[in-house]
KELUMZA-336455 format. One record per residue: x negated, z negated, y negated of N, C-alpha, C, O, CB in turn. Coordinates in steps of 0.1 Angstrom, whole numbers, plus 5000, padded with zeros to 4 digits. Glycine has a CB too. Layout:
N
XZYXZYXZYXZYXZY...
***
This chain:
404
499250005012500050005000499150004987499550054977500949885000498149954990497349904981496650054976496550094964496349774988496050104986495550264980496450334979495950444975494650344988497650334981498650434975498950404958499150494950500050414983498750274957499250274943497950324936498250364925499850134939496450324940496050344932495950534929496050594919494950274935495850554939496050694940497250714932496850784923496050744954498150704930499150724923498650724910498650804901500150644925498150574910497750544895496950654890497450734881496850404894495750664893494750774891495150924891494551014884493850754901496750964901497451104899498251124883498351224876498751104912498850974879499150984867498350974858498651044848499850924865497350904856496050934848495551044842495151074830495150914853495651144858494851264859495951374850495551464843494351314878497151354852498751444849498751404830499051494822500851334861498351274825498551284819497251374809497451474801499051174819496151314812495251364804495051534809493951564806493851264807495651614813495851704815496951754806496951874804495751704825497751694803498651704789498451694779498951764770499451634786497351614779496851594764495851724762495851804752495951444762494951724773494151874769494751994767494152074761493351904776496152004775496852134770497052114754496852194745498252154779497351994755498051984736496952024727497152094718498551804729495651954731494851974719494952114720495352164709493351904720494452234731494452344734495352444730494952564727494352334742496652414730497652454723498052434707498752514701498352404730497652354703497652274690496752374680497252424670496852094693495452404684494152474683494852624683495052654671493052444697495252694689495952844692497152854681497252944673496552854709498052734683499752724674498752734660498752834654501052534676498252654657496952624637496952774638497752824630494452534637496152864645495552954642496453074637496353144627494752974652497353064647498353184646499453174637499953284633499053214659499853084634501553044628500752964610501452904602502752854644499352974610498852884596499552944589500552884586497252884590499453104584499853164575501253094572501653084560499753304579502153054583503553064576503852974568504453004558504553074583503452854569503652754559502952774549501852834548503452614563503852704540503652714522502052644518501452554525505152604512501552694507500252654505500552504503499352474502499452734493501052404502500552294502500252204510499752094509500852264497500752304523500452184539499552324545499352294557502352114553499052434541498252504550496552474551495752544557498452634544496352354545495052274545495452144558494352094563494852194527496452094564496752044575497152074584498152144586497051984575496151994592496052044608497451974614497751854611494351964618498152054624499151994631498651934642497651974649500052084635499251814643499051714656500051714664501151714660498851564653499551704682499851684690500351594697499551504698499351704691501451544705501651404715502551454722503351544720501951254710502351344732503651364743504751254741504651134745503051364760505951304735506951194738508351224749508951324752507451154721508551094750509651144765508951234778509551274787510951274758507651254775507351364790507051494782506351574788508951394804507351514772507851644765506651654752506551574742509751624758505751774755505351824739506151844731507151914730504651934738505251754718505651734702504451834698503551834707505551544694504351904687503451934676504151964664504852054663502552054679503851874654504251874641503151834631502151774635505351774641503151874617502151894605502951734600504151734599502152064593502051624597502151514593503151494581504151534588500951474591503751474569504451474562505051614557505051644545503951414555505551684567506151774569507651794575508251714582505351814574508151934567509651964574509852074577509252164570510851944565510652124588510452244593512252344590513452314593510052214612511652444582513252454574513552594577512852684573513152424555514652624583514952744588515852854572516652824563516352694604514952984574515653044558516553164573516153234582513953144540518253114564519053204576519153324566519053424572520853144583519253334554520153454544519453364530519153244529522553444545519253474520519153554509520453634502520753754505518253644513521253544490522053654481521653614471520853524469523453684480522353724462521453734446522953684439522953644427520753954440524553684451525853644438525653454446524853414455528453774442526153414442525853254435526953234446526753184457526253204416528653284440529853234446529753244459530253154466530953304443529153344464529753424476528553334484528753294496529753624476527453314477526053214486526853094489526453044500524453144475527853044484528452954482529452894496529552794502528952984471530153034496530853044506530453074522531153074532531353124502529353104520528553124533527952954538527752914550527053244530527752884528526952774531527952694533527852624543526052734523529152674525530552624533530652624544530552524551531652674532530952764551531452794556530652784573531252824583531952884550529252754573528152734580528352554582527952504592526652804570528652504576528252374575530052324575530452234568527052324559530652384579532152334582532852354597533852324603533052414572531652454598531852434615532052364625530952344631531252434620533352304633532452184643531552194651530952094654533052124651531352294655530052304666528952334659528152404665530252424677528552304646527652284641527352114629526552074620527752414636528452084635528751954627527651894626527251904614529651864633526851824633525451774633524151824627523251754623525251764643524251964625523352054618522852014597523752004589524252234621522251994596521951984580521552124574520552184574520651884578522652164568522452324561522352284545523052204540523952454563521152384538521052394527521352504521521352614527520252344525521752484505521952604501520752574484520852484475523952644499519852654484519052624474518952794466519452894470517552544481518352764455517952874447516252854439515652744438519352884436515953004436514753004432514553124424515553184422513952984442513553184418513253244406512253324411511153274413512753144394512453514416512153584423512253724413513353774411512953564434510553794407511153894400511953844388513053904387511953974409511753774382512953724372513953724379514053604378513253804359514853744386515853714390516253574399515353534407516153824395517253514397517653414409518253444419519253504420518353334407517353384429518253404443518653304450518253184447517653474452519553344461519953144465519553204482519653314487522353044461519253104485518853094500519852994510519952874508517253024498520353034519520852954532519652904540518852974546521653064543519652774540518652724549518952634559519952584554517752664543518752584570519152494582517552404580516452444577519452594600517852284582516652154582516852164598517952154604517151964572515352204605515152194620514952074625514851974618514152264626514952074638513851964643512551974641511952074642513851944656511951844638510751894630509651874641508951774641510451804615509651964651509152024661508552184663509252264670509851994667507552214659506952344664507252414676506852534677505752334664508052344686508252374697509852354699510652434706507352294706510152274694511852274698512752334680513852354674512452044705511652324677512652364661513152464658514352484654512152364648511752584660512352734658513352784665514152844658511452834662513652764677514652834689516152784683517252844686514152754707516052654675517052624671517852794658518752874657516452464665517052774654516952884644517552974651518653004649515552914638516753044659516953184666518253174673519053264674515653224678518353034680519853094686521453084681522553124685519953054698520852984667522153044654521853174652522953204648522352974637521153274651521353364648522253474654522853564649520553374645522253424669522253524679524153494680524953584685521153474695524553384675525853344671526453394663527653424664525953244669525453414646525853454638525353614634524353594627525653374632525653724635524653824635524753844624524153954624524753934642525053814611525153824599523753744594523053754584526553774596523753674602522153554592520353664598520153744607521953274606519453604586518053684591517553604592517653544581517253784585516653544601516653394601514353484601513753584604517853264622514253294593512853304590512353164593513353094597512453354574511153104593510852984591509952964579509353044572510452934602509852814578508852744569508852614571509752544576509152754555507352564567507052464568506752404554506052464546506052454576507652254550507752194537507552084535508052014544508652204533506852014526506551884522507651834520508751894520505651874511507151704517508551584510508451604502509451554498508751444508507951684491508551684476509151774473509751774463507851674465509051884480509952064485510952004492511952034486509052204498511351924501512451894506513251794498514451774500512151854519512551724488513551624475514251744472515351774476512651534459513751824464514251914456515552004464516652014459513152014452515252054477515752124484517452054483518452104479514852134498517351924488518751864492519051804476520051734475518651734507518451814468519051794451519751914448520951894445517751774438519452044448520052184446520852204456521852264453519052304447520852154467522152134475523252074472524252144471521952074485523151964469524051844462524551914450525751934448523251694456523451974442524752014430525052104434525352164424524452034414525152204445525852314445527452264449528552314444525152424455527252144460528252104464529051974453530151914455527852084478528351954444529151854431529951974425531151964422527951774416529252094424529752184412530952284416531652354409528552274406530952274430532552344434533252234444533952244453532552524446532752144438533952084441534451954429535251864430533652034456533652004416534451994400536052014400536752114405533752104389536351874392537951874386538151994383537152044377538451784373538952054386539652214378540252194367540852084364540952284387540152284360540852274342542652384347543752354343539052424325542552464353543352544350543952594366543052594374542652634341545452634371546052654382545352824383544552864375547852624381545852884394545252974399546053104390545553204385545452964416547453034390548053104385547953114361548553184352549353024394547353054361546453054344545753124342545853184332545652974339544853144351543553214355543953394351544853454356543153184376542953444338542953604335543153654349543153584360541553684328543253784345543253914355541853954364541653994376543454054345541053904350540153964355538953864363538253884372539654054344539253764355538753634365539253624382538653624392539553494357540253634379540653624393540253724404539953684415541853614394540353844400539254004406538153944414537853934426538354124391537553924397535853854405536153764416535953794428534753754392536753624414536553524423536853584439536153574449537553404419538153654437538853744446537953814454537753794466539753834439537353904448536154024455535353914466535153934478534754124440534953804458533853724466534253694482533653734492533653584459535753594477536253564489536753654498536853624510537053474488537253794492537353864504536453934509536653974520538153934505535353974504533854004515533353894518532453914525532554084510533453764515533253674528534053664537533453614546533053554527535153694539536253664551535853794557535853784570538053654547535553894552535354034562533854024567533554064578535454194552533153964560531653934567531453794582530653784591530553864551532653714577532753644589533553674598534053574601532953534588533853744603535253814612534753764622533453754623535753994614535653724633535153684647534653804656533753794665536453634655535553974650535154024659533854064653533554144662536154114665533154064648531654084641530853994644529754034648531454084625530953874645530453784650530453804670529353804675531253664643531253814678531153834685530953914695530953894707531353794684530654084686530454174685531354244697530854304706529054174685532954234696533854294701534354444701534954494692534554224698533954514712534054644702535554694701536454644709533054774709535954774693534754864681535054734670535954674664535255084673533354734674533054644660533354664646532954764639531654634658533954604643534354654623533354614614532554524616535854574615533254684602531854714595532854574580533654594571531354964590532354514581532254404568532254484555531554574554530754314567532954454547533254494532531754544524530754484525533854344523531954634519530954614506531054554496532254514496530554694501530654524488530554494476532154554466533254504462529054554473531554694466532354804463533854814463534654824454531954894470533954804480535154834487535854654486536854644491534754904504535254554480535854434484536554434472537754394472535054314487535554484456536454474443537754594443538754574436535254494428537654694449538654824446539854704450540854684443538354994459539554624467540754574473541554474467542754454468540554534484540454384456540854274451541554304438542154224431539854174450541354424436542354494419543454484428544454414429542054694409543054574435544454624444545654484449546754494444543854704462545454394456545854284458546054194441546954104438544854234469545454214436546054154423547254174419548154094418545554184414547054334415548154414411549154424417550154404410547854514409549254454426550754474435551354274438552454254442550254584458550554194436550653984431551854034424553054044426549153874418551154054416551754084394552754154398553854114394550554194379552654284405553654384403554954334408555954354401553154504410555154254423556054224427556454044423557553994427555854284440555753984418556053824416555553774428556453754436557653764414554353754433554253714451553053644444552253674435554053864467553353474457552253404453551153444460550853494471552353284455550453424447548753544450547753474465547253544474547053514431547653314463546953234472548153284493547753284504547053034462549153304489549853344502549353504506548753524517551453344500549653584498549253714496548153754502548053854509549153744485547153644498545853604504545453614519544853684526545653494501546153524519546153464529546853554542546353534553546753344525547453614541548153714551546753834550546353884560550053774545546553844542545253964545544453934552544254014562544453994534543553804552542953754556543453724573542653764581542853664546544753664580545053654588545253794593544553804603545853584586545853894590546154014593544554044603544454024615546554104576543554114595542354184594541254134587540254204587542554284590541354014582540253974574539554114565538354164565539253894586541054184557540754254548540154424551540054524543539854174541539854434565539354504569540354634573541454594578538554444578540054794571540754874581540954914593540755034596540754944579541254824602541054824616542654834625543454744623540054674621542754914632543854904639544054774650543154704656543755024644545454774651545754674657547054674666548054744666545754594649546754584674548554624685547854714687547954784677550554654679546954784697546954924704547054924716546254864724545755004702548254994719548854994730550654974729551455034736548054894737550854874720552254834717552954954715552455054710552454734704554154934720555455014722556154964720556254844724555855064730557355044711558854954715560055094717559955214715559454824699561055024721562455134729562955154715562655094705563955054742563955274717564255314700565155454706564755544713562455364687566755424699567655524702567355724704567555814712568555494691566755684692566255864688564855844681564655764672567555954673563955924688562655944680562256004665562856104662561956024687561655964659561456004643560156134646559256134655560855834631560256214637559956334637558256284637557456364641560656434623558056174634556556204640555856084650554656054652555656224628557056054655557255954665556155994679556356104684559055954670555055924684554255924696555355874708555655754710552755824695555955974713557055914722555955894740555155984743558856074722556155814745555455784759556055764767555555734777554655694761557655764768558255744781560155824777560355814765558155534786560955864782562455894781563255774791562855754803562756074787564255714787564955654797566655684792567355624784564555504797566855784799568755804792568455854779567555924776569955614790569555794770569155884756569055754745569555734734570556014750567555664757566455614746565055684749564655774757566255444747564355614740562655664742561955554741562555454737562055774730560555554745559655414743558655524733558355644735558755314760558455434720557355514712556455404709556755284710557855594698555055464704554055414701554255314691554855344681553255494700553755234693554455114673552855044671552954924673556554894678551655064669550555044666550855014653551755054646549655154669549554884650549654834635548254934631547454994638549454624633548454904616547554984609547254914600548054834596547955104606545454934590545254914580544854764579544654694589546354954573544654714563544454554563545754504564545554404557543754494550546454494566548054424567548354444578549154364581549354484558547954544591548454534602550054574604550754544614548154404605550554644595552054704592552354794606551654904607552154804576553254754616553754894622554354954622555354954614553954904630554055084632555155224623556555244622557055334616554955354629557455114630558655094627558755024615559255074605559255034637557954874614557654844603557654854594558354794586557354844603556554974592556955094580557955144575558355134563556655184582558255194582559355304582560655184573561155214562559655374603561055094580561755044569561354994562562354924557562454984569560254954554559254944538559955034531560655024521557455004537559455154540559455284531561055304528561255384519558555434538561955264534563255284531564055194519565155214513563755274543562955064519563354974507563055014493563554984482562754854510561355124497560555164484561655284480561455324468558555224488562455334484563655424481564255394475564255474465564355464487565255284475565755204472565655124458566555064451565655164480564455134458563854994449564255054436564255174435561854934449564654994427564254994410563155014401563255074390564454904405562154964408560754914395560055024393560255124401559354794400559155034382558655124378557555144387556855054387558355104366557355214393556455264401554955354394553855354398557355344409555755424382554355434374553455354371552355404368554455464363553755214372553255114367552055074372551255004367554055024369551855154386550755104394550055184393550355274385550855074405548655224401547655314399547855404407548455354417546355264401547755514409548755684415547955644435548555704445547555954402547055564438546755504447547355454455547455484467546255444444548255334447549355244453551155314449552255264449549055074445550555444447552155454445552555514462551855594469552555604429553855464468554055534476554655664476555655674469554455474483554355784483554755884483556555904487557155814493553855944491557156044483558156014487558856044499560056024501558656034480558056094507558256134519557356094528556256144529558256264520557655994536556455924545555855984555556656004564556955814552554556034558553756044566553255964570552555904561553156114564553155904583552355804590551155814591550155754587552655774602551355964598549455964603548656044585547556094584549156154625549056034580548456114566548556054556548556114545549056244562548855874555549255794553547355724543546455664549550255734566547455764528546555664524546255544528546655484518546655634517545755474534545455334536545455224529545855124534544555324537544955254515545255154501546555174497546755104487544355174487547455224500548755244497549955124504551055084501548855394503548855094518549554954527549654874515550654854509548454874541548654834513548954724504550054704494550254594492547854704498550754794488551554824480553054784493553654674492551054984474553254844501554254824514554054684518555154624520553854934527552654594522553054484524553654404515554454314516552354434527552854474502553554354489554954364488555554254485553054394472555654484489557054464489557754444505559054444506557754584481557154434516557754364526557454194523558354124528557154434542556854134518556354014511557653994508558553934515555354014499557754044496558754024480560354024487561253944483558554204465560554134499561454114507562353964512563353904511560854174515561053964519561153794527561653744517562853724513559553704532560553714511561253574499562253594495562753484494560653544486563053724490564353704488564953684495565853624491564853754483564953714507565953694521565753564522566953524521565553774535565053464525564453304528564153244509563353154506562553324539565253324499565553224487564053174480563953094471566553084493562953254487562153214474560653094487559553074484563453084458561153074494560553004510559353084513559153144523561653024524558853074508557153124512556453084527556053184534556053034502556252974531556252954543557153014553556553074562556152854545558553014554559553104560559153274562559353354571560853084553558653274547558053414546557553474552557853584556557453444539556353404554555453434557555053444573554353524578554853374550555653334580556353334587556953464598556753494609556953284581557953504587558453624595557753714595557453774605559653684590557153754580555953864578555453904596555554014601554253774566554953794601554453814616555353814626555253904633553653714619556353724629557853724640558353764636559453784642558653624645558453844619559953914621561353834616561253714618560153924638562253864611562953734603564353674609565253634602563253774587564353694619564853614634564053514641564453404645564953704646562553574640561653414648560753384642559753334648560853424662560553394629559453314619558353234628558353134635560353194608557253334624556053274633555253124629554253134622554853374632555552994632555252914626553752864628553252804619556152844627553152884640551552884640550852974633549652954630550852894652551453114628551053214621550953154605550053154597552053344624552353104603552253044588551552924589551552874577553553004581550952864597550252704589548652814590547652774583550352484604548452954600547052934594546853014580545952994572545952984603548153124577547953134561548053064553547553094542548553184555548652954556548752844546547252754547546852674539550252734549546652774554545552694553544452804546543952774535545152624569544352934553543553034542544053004527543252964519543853214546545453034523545953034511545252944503544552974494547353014512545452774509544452694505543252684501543052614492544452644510542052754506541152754504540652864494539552874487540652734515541752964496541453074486542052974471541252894465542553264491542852974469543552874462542052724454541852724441544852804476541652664460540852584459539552674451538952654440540752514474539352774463537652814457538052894444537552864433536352924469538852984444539253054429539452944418538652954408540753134429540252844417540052724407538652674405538152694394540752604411538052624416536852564413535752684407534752654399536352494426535852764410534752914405535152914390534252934382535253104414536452894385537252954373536652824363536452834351539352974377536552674373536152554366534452604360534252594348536352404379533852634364532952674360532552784348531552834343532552694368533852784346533552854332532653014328532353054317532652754325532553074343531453214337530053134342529153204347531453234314529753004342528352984342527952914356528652834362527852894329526552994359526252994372525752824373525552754363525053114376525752804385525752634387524252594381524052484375525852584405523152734385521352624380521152654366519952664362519652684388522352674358522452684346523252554336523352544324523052804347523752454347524352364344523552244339523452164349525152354353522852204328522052104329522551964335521951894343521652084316523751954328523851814334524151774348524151654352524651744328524551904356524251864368523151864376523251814387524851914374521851904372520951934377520051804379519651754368520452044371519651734393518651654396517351624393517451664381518651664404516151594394514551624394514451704402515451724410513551514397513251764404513151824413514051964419514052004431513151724418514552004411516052064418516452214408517352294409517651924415515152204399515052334392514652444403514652424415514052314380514252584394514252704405512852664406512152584399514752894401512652764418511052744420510352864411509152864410510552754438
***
């Protein structure tokens, strides 16, 4: 018994110090190759080695290991990504930052994740949010404590400064104020789509810039045009397609006495038919759907000049030859519909918008009502700011917490 234990003893001896020489050895190779990436004020220290738990550590002594996911140059929209990263539950535990700095004269703001501050277990952290998020470009760095004061000071006020008392309802708010805020939040909702994220095909291509402000005039205007609350309005886009032109329901059919002259008919039974009823567009409208929109837009009174020759609907409906930005104009008055039918009931509305106004979808309306909300919330708080970008705000601004 007695030479077993030593032998043991001496096997763990031999196991450990064989760990340690990998480390120094490794330690030596990691310096050499990875020096460059950290910032010059820790690239004069040597990273150290140990084994804790059984498990190699190598970390640079008063150091932080800080994952850069994304780079934007608009403020709001940086804003919304770092929300929306750090509101995750399955990221709940994660520490995300959102900082800014002084590039080319210009400011830019940076998405960052605080790793484990492990050379070995930190990065991978990094890499496999990315592989979650395909929207992030993920980088690393290595940062002192006085780069990381600053870091989580510019954080803090990003998150003091939208989430400032509001001066004014959504509904106060110019035309053109609201555009801007508008454009932001809907190319972030089209940049986070599940099916982009989880690369479902056919993958849909995220807003531009471009194409997010054309939509957010557009959704303004047909607000205004018809009396429809803007934060609901929202919010059904967002639920619909997350703003995007992607078809939907493909495959859906429904039975229907007599086919319409440009009806996809797929089956005869007696003297019915089954036809194709596919949603279309950012609203997801189908072609029965439609079809009585377009019978209301006949009907209607309002000036129709009123709108941009875009959103005017034609007077003879073609489905398949059917502008796209023109939906939006058809949801706004299947909207304006509802509410009068449901007395002004927005949730009922909205509701039906999806079941139809026999079975009002009610898990459909609590999640527009929860988008509506947040669209609602970030447009006030953007509008509380007055025009001025947050690292422009003196008195919110910390030590340390200026641009770099």
């Amino acid at each position: 018994m007695q030479s077993w234990f030593k032998s043991s003893k001496l096997a763990r001896i031999a196991i450990v110090s064989l760990l340690i020489a990998a480390s120094s050895a490794f330690t030596a190779w990691f310096y050499d190759h990875y020096r460059l990436r950290s910032i010059p004020s820790l690239s004069y220290r040597t990273p150290t080695s140990f084994i804790e738990n059984g498990t190699l550590v190598i970390r640079i002594p008063g150091s932080h290991l800080v994952g850069e996911l994304a780079h934007y140059e608009d403020e709001l929209f940086a804003y919304l990504m770092f929300d929306y990263l750090r509101s995750r539950p399955s990221l709940a535990h994660r520490e995300f930052l959102l900082t800014h700095s002084l590039r080319d004269g210009r400011i830019t703001y940076a998405l960052e994740q605080v790793l484990l501050n492990d050379f070995i277990s930190g990065p991978p952290q990094l890499y496999e949010l990315a592989s979650d998020f395909p929207f992030l470009t993920p980088n690393w760095v290595s940062v002192d404590d006085r780069v990381m004061q600053g870091h989580r000071a510019q954080t803090q006020n990003f998150v003091s400064a939208y989430n400032f008392p509001t001066y004014k309802k959504l509904e106060q708010l110019s035309q053109q104020n609201v555009v801007a805020y508008a454009r932001r939040f809907i190319r972030f909702k089209s940049s986070t789509d599940p099916r982009i994220r989880r690369r479902i095909e056919p993958v849909p291509h995220a807003l531009t810039s471009d194409e997010a402000q054309q939509l957010a005039e557009d959704i303004v205007r047909i607000a205004q045009f018809y009396d429809l609350p803007l934060d609901f309005f929202l919010g059904i886009g967002a639920m619909e397609n997350n703003y995007m032109n992607v078809k939907g329901d493909l495959g859906h059919a429904v039975w229907k006495r007599r086919a319409a002259k440009d009806d996809i008919i797929l089956r005869r039974r007696g003297n019915r038919v089954l036809v194709l009823n596919e949603s279309s567009g950012v609203w997801q409208i189908t072609r029965e759907t439609l079809r009585y929109v377009h019978a209301l837009y006949l009907r209607d009174k309002r000036d129709y000049a009123l709108l941009p020759e875009h959103l005017r609907p034609p007077k003879n409906l073609d489905i398949a030859g059917l502008d796209h930005r023109v939906l939006t104009t058809y949801a706004g008055l299947l909207f304006r519909d509802l509410l009068d039918r449901f007395q002004g009931d927005a949730g009922t509305a909205v509701g039906a918008y999806n079941g139809g106004p026999g079975n009002p979808n009610a898990k459909y309306e609590a999640g527009v009502r929860t988008v509506a909300g947040y669209a609602r919330k970030i447009l006030e708080q953007a509008a509380a700011l007055r025009g001025k970008r947050v690292v422009d705000l003196q008195f919110l601004r910390a030590p340390n917490s200026g641009a770099r």
